[in-house]
MIPAGU-94986 format. One record per residue (C-alpha): x, y, z; residue number from 1; residue in one letter. Coordinates in pm, 1 decimal. Layout:
# residues N
[rec [X Y Z] NUM A]
...
END
This chain:
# residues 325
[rec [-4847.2 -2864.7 -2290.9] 1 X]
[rec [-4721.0 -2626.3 -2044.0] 2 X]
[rec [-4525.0 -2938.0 -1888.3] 3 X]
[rec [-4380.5 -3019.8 -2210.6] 4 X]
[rec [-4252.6 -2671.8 -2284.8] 5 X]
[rec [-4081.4 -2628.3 -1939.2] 6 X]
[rec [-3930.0 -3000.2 -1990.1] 7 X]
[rec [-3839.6 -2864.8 -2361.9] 8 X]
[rec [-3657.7 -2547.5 -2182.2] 9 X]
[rec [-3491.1 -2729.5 -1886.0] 10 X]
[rec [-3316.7 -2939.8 -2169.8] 11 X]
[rec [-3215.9 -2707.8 -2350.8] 12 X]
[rec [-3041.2 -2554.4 -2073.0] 13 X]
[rec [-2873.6 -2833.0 -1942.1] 14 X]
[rec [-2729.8 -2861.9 -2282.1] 15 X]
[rec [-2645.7 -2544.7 -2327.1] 16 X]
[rec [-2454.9 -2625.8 -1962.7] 17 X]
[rec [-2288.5 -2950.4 -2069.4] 18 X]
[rec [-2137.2 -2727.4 -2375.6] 19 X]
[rec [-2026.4 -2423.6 -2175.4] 20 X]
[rec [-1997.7 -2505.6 -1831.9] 21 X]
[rec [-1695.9 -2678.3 -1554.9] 22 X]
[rec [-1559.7 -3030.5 -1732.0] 23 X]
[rec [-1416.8 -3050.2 -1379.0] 24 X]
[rec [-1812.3 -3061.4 -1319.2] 25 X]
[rec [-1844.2 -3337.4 -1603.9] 26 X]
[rec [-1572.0 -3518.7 -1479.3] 27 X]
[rec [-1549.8 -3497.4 -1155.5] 28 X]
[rec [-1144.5 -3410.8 -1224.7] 29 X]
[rec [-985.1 -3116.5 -1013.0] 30 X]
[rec [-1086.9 -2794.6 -1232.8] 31 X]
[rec [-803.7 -2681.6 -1481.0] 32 X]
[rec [-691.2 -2318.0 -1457.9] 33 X]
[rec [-564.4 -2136.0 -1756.5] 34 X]
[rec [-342.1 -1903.0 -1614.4] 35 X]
[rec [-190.3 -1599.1 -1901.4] 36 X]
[rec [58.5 -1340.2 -1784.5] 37 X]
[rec [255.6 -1115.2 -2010.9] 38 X]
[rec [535.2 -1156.9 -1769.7] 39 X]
[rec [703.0 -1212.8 -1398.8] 40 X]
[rec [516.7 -938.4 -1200.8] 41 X]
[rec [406.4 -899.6 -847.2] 42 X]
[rec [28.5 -978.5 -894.3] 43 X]
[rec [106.7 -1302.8 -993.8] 44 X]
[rec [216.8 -1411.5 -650.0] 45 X]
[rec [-88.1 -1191.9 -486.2] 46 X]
[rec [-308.8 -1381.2 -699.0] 47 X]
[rec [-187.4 -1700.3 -598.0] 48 X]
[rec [-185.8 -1614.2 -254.7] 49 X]
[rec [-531.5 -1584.2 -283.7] 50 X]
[rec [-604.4 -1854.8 -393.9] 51 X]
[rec [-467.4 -2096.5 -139.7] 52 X]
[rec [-640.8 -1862.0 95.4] 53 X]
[rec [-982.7 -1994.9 -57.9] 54 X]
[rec [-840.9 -2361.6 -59.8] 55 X]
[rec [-686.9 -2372.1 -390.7] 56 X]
[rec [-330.2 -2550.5 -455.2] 57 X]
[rec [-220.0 -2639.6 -800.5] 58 X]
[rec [-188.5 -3025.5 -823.0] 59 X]
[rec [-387.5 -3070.4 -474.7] 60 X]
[rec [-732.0 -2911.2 -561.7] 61 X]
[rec [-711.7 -2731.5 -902.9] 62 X]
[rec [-496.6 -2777.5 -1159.7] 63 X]
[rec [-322.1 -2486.1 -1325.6] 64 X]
[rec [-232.5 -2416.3 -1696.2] 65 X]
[rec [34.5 -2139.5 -1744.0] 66 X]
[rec [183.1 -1941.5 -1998.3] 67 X]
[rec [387.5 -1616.3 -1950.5] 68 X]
[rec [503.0 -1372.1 -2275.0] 69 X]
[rec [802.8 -1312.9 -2071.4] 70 X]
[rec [765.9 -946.6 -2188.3] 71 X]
[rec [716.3 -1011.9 -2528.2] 72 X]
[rec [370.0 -937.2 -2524.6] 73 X]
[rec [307.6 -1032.4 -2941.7] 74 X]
[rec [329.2 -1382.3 -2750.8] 75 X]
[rec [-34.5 -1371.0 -2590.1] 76 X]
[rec [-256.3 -1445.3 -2879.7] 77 X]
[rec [-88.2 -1779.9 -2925.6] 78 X]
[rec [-59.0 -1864.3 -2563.8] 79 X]
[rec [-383.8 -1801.0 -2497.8] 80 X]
[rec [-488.9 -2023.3 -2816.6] 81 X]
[rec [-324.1 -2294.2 -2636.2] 82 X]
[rec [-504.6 -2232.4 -2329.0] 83 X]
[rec [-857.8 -2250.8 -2523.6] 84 X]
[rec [-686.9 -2559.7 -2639.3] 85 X]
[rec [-647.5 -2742.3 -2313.3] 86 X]
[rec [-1096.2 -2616.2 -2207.6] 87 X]
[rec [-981.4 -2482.0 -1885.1] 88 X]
[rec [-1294.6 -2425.1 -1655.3] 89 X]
[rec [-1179.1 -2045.8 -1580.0] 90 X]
[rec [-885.7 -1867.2 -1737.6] 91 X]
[rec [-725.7 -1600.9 -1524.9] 92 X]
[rec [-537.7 -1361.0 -1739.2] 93 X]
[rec [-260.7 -1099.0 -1563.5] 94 X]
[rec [-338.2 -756.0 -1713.4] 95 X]
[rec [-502.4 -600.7 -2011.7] 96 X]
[rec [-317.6 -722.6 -2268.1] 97 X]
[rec [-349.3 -1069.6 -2169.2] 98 X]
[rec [-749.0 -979.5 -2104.2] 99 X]
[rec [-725.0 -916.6 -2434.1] 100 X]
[rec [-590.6 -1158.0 -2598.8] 101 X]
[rec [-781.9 -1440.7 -2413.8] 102 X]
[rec [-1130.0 -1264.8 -2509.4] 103 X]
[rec [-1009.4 -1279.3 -2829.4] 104 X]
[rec [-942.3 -1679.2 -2829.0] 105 X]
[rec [-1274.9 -1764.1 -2655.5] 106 X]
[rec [-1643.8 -1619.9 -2577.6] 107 X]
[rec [-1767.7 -1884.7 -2409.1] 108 X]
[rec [-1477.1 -2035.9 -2155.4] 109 X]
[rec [-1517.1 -1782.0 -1851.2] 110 X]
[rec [-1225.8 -1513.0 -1802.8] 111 X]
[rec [-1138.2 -1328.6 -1485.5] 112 X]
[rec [-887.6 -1020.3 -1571.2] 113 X]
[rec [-638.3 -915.0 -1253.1] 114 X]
[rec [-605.1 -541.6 -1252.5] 115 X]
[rec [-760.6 -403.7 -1565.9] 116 X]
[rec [-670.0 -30.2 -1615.0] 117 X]
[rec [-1005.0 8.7 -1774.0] 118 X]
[rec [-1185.3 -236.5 -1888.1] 119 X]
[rec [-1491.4 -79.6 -2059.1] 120 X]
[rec [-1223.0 93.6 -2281.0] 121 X]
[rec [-1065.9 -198.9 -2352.7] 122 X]
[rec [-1331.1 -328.3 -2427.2] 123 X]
[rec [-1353.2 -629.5 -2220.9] 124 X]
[rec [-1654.6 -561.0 -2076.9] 125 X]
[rec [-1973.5 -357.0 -2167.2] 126 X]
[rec [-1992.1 -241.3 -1811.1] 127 X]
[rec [-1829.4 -247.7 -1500.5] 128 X]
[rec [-2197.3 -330.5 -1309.7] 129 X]
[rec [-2283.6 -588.4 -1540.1] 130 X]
[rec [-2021.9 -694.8 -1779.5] 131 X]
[rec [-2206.0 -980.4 -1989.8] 132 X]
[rec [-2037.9 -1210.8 -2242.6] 133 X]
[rec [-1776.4 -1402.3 -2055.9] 134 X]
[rec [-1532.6 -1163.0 -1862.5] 135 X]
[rec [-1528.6 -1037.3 -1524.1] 136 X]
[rec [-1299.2 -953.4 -1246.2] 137 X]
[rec [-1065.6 -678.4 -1074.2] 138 X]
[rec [-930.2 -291.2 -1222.9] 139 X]
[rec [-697.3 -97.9 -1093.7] 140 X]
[rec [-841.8 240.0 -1248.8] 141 X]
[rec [-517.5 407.8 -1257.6] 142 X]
[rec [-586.4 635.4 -1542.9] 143 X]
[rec [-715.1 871.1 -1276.3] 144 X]
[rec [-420.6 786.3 -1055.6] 145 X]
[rec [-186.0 860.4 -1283.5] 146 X]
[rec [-371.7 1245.8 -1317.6] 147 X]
[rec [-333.3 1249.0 -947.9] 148 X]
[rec [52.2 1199.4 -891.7] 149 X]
[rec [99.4 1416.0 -1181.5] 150 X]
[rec [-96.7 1743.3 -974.1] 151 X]
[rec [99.0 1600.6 -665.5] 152 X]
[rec [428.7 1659.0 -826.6] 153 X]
[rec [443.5 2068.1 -816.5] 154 X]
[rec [380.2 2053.4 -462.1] 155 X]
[rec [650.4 1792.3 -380.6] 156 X]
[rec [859.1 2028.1 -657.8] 157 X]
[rec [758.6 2413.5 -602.1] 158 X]
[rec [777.8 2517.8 -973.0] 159 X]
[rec [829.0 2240.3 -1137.5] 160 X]
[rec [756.4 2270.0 -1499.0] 161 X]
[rec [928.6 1973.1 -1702.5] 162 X]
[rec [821.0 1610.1 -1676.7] 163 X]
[rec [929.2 1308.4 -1875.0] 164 X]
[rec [680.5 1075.7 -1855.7] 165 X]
[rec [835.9 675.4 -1965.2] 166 X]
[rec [574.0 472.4 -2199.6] 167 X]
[rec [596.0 152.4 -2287.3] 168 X]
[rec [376.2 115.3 -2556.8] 169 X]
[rec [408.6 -230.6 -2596.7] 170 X]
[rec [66.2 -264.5 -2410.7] 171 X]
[rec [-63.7 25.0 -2597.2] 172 X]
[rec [-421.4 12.1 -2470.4] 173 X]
[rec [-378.1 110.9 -2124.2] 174 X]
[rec [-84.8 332.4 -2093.2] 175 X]
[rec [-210.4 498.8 -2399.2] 176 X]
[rec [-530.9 556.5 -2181.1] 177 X]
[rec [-305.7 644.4 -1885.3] 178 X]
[rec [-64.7 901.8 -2110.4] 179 X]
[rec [-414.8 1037.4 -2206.7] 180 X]
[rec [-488.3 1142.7 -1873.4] 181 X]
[rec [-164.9 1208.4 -1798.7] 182 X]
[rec [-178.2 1497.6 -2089.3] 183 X]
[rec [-480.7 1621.4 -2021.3] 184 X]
[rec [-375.8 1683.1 -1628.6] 185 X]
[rec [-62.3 1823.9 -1779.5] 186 X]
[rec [-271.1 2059.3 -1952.4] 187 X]
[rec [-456.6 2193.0 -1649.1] 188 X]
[rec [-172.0 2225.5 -1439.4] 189 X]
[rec [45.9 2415.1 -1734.6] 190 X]
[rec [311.4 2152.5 -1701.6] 191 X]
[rec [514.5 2034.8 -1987.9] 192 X]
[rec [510.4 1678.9 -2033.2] 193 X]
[rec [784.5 1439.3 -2296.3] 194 X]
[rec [701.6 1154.2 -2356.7] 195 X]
[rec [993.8 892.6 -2378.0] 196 X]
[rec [877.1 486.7 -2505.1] 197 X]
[rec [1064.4 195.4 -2323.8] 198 X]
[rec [1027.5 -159.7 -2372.1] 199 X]
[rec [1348.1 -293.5 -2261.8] 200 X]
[rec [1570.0 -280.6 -1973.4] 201 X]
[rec [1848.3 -106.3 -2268.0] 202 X]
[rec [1580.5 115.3 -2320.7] 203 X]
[rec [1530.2 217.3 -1970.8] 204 X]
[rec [1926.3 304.6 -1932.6] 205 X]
[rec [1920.7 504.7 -2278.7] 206 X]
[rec [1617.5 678.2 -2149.2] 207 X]
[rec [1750.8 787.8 -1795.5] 208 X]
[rec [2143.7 852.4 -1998.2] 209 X]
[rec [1915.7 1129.7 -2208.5] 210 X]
[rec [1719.7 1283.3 -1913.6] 211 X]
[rec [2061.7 1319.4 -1717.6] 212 X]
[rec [2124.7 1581.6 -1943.3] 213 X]
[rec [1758.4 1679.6 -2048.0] 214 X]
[rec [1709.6 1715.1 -1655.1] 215 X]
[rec [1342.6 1732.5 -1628.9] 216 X]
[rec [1209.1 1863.8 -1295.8] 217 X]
[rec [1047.9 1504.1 -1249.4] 218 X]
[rec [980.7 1171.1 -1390.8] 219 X]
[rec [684.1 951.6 -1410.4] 220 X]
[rec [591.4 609.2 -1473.1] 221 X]
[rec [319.2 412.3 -1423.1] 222 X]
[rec [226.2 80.1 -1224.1] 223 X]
[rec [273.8 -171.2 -1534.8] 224 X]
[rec [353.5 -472.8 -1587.3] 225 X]
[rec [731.5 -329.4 -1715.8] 226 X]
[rec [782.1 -78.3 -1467.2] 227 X]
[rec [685.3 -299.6 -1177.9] 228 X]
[rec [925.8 -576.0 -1310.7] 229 X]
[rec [1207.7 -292.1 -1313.3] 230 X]
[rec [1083.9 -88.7 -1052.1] 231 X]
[rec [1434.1 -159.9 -852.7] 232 X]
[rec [1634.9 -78.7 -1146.0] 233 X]
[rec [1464.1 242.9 -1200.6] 234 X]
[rec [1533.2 360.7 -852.7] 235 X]
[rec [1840.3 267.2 -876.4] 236 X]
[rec [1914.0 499.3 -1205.8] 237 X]
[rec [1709.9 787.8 -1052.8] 238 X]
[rec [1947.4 777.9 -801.8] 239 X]
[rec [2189.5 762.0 -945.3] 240 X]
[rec [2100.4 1071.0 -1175.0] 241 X]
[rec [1976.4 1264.1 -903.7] 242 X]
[rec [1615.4 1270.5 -1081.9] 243 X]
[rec [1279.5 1250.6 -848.0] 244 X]
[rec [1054.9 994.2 -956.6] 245 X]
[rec [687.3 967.6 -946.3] 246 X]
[rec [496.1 649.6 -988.7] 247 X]
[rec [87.9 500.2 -931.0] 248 X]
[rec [203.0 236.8 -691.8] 249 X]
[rec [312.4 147.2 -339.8] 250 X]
[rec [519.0 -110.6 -492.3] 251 X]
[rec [737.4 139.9 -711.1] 252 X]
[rec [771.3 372.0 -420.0] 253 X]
[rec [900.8 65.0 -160.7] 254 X]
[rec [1160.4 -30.9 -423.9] 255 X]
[rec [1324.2 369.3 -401.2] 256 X]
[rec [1133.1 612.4 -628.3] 257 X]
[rec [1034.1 924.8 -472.2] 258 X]
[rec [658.3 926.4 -409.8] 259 X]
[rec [354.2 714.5 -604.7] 260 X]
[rec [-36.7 736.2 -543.0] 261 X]
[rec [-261.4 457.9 -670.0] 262 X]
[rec [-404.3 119.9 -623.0] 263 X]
[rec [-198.8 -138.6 -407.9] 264 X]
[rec [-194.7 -351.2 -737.4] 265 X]
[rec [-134.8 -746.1 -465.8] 266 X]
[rec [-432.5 -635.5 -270.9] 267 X]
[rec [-665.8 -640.5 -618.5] 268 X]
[rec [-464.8 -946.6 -741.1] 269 X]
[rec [-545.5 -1108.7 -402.3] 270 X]
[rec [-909.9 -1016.0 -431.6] 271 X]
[rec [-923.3 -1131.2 -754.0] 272 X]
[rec [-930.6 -1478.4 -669.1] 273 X]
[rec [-1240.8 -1473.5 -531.2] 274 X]
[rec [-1390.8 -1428.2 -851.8] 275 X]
[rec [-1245.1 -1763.1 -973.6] 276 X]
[rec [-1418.3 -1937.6 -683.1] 277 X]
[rec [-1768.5 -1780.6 -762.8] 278 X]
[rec [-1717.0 -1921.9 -1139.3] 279 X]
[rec [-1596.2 -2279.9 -1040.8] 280 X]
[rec [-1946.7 -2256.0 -854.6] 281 X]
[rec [-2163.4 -2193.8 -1111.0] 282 X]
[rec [-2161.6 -1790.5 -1139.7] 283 X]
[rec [-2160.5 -1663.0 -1469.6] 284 X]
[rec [-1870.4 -1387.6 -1563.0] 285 X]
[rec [-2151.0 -1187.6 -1704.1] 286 X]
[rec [-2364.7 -1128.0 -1388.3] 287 X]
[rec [-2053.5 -1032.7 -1198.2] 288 X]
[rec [-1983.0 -687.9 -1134.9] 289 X]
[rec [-1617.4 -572.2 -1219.5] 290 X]
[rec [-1449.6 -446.2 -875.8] 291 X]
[rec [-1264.8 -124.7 -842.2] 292 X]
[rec [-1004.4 -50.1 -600.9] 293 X]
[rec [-1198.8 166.0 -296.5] 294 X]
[rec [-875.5 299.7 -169.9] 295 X]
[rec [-595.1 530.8 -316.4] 296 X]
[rec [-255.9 510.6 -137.6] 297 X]
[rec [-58.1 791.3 -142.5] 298 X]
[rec [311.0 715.5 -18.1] 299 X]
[rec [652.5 884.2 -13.3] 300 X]
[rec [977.5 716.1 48.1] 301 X]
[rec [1153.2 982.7 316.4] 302 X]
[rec [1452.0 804.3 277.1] 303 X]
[rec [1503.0 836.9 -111.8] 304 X]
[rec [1425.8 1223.2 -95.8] 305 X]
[rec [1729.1 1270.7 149.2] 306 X]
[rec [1942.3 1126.2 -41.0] 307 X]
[rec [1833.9 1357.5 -366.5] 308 X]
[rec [1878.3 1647.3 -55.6] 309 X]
[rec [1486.8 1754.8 -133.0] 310 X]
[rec [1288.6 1896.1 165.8] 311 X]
[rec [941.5 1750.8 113.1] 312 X]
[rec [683.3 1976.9 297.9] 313 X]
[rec [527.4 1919.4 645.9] 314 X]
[rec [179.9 1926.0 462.9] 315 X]
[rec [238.0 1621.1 232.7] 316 X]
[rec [419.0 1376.4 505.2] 317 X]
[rec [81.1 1445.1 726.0] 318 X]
[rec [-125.7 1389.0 427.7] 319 X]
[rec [56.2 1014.5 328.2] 320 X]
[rec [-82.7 715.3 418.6] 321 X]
[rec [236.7 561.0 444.8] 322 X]
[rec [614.7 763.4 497.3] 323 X]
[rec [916.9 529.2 406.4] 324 X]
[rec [1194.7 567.9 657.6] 325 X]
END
């Protein structure tokens, strides 16, 4: 009897494999990757990256399924419907919002997120130690960065008092997490903070026209998927406004803004791939642990505070892991 039963148990296993598990397995095909972005942004090519670093090359070992919003992010729900579509063997998905919206088209096909802002909150996961159901990967936790620059700022700016702080709420769940921090930091520190939305490029000139007569002691944006995609042309108009900028990423700060401190959002793209590899061998999403970043970078771009003529203190330039000459 006790044979029976395990027999029983194995089967129903290997069933419940066959219905949820790699068709590259099945097959014996190159394993499909859905891949979901809400737009052209650096992680993408961090992520791929990698990937060939663990061996994988679309149409050599793996073969890669991709759909981009383009910034129109009311375009993921039905992108990553096709995905589900296609019964990719992992589907890697940019991003909250396109976390999101692939959790929402599938519980069973496996799901690794690149650079969550907090996924528990999002609900993508029921914890970051053991997430269950079928999503797992990488978070950028910059909800606290974004607290962080924002005490930064009145040291960089000796009495400081006035920030404008850009929102896109177009991917409402994690900036609205991030402009929750951001208030309640702004709070604490007795620093007025206006909050201006942008979702377009004419946005982001209308925006920066109306602080160059607002002239708020500093400006902050965050490490998103909009901001990184413009993160040139908003140097370029806080320059040309003479307006400091703060931002949670290196990436924002080596395109011209003044200063950032968070995540280096390619490094957890890059180490995000790993997770993919672990699923196409047999690990479940759900026994995974969700990785946080382990290191903050704080770095100031020397260069781009001459040319605004601002003096940035001794004290801070020691205490940067990385000065932009």
């Amino acid at each position: 009897m006790t044979d029976r039963r395990t027999f029983v148990r194995g089967a129903g296993l290997a069933i419940l494999g066959v219905s949820l598990g790699s068709s590259a397995q099945r097959t014996g095909t190159m394993p499909r990757i859905g891949f979901l972005t809400p737009g052209p942004n650096l992680r993408e090519p961090a992520f791929w990256q990698g990937m060939r670093d663990l061996g994988y090359v679309d149409g050599k070992t793996i073969v890669v399924d991709r759909r981009s919003a383009e910034g129109d992010f009311s375009r993921l729900p039905g992108f990553a419907a096709e995905i589900v579509k296609n019964r990719p063997d992992v589907i890697v998905a940019i991003a909250s919002a396109a976390a999101i919206a692939a959790k929402e088209a599938t519980t069973t096909i496996p799901i690794v997120m690149v650079g969550s802002a907090d996924p528990v909150a999002a609900g993508l996961v029921g914890n970051l130690a053991r997430p269950g159901g079928n999503v797992t990967g990488t978070s950028t936790q910059s909800t606290a960065a974004v607290g962080k620059m924002l005490e930064l700022i009145p040291q960089f700016l000796p009495g400081a008092t006035r920030v404008a702080a850009l929102w896109d709420p177009v991917n409402a769940i994690s900036q609205q997490l991030r402009m929750g921090e951001t208030l309640i930091a702004a709070a604490r520190l007795h620093l007025f903070v206006r909050i201006i939305e942008v979702q377009t490029r004419e946005d982001l000139d209308r925006a920066f026209a109306a602080l160059r007569s607002a002239r708020p002691d500093a400006v902050l944006i965050s490490a998103d998927t909009f901001f990184l995609a413009n993160a040139g042309r908003v140097a370029e108009l806080a320059l040309a406004n003479r307006l400091p900028v703060f931002g949670t990423g290196r990436v924002l700060t080596e395109a011209g803004i003044l200063a950032s401190y968070g995540a280096d959002a390619t490094v957890v793209a890059r180490r995000s791939a790993a997770y993919v590899q672990r699923i196409l061998k047999g690990a479940k999403p759900g026994d995974l642990a969700v990785e946080q970043p382990t290191k903050f970078e704080f770095v100031v771009n020397l260069k781009t505070a001459k040319a605004l003529g601002l003096t940035i203190p001794q004290s801070l330039l020691l205490r940067a892991d990385e000065v932009i000459q």
